[in-house]
C-alpha positions, 0 to 999 in steps of 0.5 A: 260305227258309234255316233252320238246325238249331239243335238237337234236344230230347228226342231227336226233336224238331228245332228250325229257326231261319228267317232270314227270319221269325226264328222258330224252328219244331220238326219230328219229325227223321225230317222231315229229310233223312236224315244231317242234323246239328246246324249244317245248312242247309236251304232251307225252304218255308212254309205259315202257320205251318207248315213244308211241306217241308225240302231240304238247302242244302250251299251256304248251310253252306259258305258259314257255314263261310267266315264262321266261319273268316274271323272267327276269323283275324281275331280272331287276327291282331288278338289282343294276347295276354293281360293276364293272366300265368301262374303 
């Protein structure tokens, strides 16, 4: 399953969002990979409600990066420019 690092509480705690049960799980950072950062993927095996193992998935951040960015051009070829004028 694809998780996402959403962020990190207290210094220690790290938060996954999983995709396919969209939940979000809270593991020790020293779990994760080491040089893992806030917007990571991870592929990411279940055991009830448990998180059993994380391994990073390089292909799946890449692939979010794309979206973003295709996203934002978008917005901006299709941008009108402000109704509001400066002073």
């Amino acid at each position: 399953m694809k998780a996402v690092y959403d962020r990190l509480e207290e210094d220690r705690h790290a938060v996954l969002l999983v995709e396919e049960t969209n939940r979000e799980y809270i593991v020790d950072k020293e779990r994760l990979p080491e040089g893992s950062k806030v917007h990571d993927w991870f592929e990411v095996t279940l055991q009830g409600d448990k998180i059993i193992s994380i391994t990073r998935d390089p292909e799946a951040a890449a692939a979010q990066l794309e979206k973003v960015k295709s996203k934002r051009r978008n917005l901006k070829r299709n941008s009108r420019g402000s109704r509001f004028k400066r002073k």
